[in-house]
N, C-alpha and C positions, 0 to 999 in steps of 0.2 A: 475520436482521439487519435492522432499521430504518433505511433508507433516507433521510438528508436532505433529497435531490434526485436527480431522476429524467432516465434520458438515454433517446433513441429512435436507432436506428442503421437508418438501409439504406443495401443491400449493391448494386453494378450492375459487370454485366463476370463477369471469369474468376471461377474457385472460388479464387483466391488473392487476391482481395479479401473473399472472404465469410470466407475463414481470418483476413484480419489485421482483419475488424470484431471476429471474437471475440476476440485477442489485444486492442483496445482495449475490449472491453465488460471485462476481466481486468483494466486497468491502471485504467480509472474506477471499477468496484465496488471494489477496492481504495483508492480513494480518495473512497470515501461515495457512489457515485452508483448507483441501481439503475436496471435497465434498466424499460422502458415500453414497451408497443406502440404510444401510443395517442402520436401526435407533439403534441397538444393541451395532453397534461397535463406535456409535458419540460419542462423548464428546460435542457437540451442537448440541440439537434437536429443530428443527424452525417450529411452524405450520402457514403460510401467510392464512388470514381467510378471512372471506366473512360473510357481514352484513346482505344482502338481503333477506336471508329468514331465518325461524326458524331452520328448519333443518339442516342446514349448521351449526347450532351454536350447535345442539345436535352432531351432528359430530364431532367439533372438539374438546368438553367436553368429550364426549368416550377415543379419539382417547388422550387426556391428561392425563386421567384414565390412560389409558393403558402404557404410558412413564413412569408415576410416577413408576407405579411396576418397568419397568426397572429400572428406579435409585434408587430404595430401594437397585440391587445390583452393584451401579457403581453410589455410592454416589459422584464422581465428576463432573458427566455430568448432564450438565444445560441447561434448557427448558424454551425455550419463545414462547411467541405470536406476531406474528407481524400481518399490515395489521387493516383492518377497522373495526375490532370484538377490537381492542386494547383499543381504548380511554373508550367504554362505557362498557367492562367488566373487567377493570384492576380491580377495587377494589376487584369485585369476585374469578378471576383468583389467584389476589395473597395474599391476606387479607384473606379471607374467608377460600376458597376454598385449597388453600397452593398448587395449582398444578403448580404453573409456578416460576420462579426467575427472567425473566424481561418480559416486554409489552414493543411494538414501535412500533409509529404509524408511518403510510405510509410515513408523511416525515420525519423521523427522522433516514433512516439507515445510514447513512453516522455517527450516535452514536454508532451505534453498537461494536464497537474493546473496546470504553471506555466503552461502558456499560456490556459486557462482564467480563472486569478486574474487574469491583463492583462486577459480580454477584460470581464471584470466592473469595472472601473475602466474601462473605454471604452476604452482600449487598442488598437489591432489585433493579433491572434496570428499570427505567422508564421513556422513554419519547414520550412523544404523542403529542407535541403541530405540528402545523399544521402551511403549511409556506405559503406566498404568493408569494414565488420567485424561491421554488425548483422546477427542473427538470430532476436531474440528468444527465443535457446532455453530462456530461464530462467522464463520467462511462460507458467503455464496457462491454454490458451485458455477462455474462457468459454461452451459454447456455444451458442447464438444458435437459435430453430426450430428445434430439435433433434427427430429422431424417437428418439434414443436406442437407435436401430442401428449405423447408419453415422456416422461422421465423417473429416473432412481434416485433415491433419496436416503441416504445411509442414516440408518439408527442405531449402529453399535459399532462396535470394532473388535476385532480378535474371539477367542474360542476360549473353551474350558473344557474340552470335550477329552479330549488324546487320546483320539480313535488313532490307534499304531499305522496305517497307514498313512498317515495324514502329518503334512507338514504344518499348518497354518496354524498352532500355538506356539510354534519356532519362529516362525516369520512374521504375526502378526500380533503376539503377546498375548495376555489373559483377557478375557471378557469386560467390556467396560458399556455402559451404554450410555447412551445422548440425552441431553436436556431433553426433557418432551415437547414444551415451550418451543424449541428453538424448530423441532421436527415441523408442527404443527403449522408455525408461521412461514417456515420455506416451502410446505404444502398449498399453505393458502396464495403466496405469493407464485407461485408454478400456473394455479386456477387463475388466476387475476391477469394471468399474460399468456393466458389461453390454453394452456395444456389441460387433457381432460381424462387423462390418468397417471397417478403415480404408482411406482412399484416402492415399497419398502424394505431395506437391504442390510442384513446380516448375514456374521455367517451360523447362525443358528436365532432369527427371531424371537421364538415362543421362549426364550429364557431373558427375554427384553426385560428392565425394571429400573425406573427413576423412582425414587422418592422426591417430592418436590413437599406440598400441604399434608399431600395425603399418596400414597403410592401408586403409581401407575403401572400397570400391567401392559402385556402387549396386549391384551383382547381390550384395554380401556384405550390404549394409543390408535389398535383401529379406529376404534367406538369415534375418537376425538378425531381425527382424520376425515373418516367416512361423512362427519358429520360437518365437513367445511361445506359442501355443496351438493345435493345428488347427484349431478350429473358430473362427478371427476369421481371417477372409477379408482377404486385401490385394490393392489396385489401388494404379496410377500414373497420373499423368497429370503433365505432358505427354515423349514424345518426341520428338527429333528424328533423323528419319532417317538422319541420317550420324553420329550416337552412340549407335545402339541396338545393344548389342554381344550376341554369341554367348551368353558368359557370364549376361548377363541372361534369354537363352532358356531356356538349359539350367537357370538357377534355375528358372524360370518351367515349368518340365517337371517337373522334382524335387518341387517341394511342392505335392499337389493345391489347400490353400486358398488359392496365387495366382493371383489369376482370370486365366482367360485370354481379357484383352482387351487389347487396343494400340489406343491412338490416336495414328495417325501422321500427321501435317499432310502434306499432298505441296504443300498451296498452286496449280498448275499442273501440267497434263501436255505443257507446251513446255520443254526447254531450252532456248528462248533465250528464252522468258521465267524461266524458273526464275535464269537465271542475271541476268538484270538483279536479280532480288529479291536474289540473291546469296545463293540456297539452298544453294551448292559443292555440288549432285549433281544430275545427269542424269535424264530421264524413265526412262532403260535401267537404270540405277541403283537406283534407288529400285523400279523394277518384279521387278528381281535379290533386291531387299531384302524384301519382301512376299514373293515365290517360297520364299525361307530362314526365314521366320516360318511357312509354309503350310507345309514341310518338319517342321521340329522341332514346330511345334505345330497339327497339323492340324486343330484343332477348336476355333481360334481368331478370336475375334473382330474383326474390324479396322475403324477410322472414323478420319477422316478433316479436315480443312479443305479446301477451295478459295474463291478470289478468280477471280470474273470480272470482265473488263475491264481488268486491268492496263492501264498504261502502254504504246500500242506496240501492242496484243495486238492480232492479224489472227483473220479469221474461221478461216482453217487451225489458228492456237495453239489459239485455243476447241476445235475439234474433234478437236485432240491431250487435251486438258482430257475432255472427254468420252469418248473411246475408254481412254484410260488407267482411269477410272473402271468401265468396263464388264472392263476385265481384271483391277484389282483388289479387283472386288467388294465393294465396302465394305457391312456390314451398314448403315452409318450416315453422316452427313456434316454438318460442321456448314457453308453456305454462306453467304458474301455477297458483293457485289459491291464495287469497290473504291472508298474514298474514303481521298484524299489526306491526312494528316498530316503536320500545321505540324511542322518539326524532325527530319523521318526523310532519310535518305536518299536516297528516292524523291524527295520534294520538292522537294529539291537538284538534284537531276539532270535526272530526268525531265518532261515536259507530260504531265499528266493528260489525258490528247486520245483516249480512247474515250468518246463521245457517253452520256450520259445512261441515252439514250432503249436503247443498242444495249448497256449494260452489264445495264440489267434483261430484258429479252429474252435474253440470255447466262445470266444466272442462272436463272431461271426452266427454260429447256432443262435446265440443272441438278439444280435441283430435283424437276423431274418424271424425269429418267433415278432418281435416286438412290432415288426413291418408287418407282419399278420394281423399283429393282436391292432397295431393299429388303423389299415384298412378296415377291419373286421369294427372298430367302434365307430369309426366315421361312416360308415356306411348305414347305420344305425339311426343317423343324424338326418338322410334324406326325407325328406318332408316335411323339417322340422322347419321354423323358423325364430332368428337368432336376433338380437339387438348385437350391430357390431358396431365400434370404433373405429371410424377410415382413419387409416393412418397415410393414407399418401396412394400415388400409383401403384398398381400390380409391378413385378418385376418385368412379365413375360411382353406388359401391351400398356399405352398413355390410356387406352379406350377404357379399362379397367379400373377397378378402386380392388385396395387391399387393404384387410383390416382385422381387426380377431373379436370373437365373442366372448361372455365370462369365462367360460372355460378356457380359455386359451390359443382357442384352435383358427389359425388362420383361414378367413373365408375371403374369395374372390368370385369379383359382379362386377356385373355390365356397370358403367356412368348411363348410358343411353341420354335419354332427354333429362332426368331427375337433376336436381337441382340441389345435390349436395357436394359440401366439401369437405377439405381435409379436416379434420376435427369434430364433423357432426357423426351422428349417430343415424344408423340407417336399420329397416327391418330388413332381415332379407332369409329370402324360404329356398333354405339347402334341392340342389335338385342333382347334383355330381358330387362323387369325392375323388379323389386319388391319396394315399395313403397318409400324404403330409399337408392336405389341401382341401376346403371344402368347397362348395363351387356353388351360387346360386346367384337371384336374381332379387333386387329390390321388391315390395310391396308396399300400396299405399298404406 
């Protein structure tokens, strides 16, 4: 198809912004725009933003900076913001600031073609209001730097949760989930053009639930997933702790191509920090909860969030934070230290009153325990051998294949003479690790 005008999209924050850029790159190509890499030669430049922490927002204020020059010389090309930085900075973006010509919040791209046409008449585009019924589930996504293995597949949208730290009931509205139907057939249609894993994307899964004949559960939408082909592997992300049910185990046991990984946020190992967040579960809790995952699925993967510095947080909380980590052995973790957002809970209530200086020192401990604890599991792995998913070349070498096992954990191996490729499935028996990397060699 011959392209009129050409749009450029990046993606910042969760993999449920990088799912709904391709649900917009879907709704613009359908409306004569093709995609670009090259932000120079767009005629629409789209930044999808991420509210979650401060830095993300200095990012995408540089990275606006820097368009604006372009269009000083390609005064027709026009620059928005979409995503969950849109509702609570539009007046700065485009009042103030003059750097952007529309804002659109997460539910509202299905406006985009119209708000487009305003922004071309000089116009400002804006809309942000936030729906209790969108899902998008009628819209194939487009997808975006695809390696044409893996892809994400959104099954819900928005939260119920109002953990105080947490922006994403502000920015992305109340819990809603997706046709199952409609899930199931863009799973199928993924397999059928060769992809041979999908990840499935909320921001809290296990409280997934369509009523269609009869009610669908999330452990019934794996069940239906899993069950389009063995060999198209499916993951989830995200759970929450105190919704991740039995049910979804015992699926998760039943069909070897659901991988067996969890990633469970514990955010802190203090209940009384836990509970200012307003996590409703216990360190003992959630330690019981892990124990029952390690029970039914013993060869399962498990990773993690934590915030250090909370609100309040004493050096004793911190060191509950860390010893909890060391019992629940996380292969992985994703960490940072806490900054305050405009509109949460936390805001409201609490003084941001751990020092600076005392929240990065806090993290860091983190950091280096979790590089331990993960060396220390991968190393665990040598001898083992894994069924991985080539997803493409190694970074470091063409010679290599890169790829991950159920767990998660990326492994790298020779190509040598074997005669596989991107998309196939390869055995291969660990014989190195290094703390982020498993390292082995194929076997017939």
């Amino acid at each position: 198809m011959d392209y009129q005008k050409k749009f450029y999209i990046e993606s910042y924050g969760c993999q449920m912004n990088f799912s709904d850029s391709e649900i917009v790159a879907s709704i613009l190509t359908d409306n004569g725009f093709g995609a670009t890499g090259n932000y120079e030669e767009a005629d629409l430049v789209l930044l999808n933003t991420c509210s979650i922490r401060e830095k993300a927002e200095q990012t995408v204020r540089n990275r606006l900076h820097l368009f604006r020059q372009v269009k000083e010389h390609r005064p027709g090309m026009l620059i928005g913001v979409l995503g969950c930085m849109a509702e609570r900075l539009k007046g700065k973006f485009l009042e103030e600031e003059q750097l952007v010509d529309m804002v659109v919040g997460p539910d509202a791209y299905r406006t985009l073609p119209g708000l487009i046409v305003e922004a071309e008449t000089g116009q400002k585009g804006v809309n942000v209001l936030l729906s209790r019924d969108e899902t998008y589930a009628d819209i194939s996504p487009v997808r975006l730097d695809s390696n044409g293995v893996t892809a994400f597949v959104s099954i819900m949208r928005g939260c119920n949760n109002m953990c105080s730290f947490c922006v994403v009931p502000f920015t992305r509205g109340r819990e809603r989930s997706r046709d199952a139907t409609s899930i199931v057939r863009e799973c199928r249609e993924l397999f059928n053009k060769g992809y041979r894993e999908v990840t499935l994307l909320g921001q809290n899964v296990d409280s997934y639930y369509w009523i269609d004949e009869t009610p669908v559960t999330f452990a019934k939408l794996l069940a239906d997933v899993a069950a389009i082909d063995a060999s198209l592997r499916v993951r989830f992300s995200t759970s929450h702790p105190k919704d991740i049910t039995d049910e979804v185990l015992y699926t998760m046991a039943r069909y070897p191509n659901i991988c067996k990984y969890i990633h469970l946020p514990v955010q802190s190992g203090s209940t009384r920090i836990l509970q200012l967040m307003n996590r409703t579960y216990t360190r003992e809790w959630y330690l019981a909860k892990v124990d029952r995952i390690r029970s039914l699925l013993p060869d399962c993967g498990l990773s993690t969030d934590i915030i250090a510095g909370f609100c309040t947080e004493t050096e004793e909380d911190h060191r509950e934070s860390l010893s909890l980590m060391e019992s629940a052995r996380y292969d992985m973790s994703y960490m940072f230290f806490y900054s305050e957002r405009p509109g949460t809970l936390a805001a409201r209530r609490y003084t941001d009153d751990v020092p600076e200086e005392v929240k990065k020192r806090r993290l860091d401990e983190i950091v280096r325990l979790q590089n331990r604890l993960s060396l220390g599991k991968n190393r665990e792995d040598i001898g083992r051998t894994f069924e991985v998913l080539i997803e493409g070349d190694s970074k470091k070498s063409a010679d290599d294949w890169r790829g991950r096992n159920s767990q998660n954990k990326v492994v790298v191996f020779p190509k040598a003479d074997h005669p596989c490729r991107k998309g196939d499935y390869a055995q291969v028996k660990v014989n190195d690790c290094t703390g982020a990397t498993l390292i082995g060699t194929i076997i017939e």
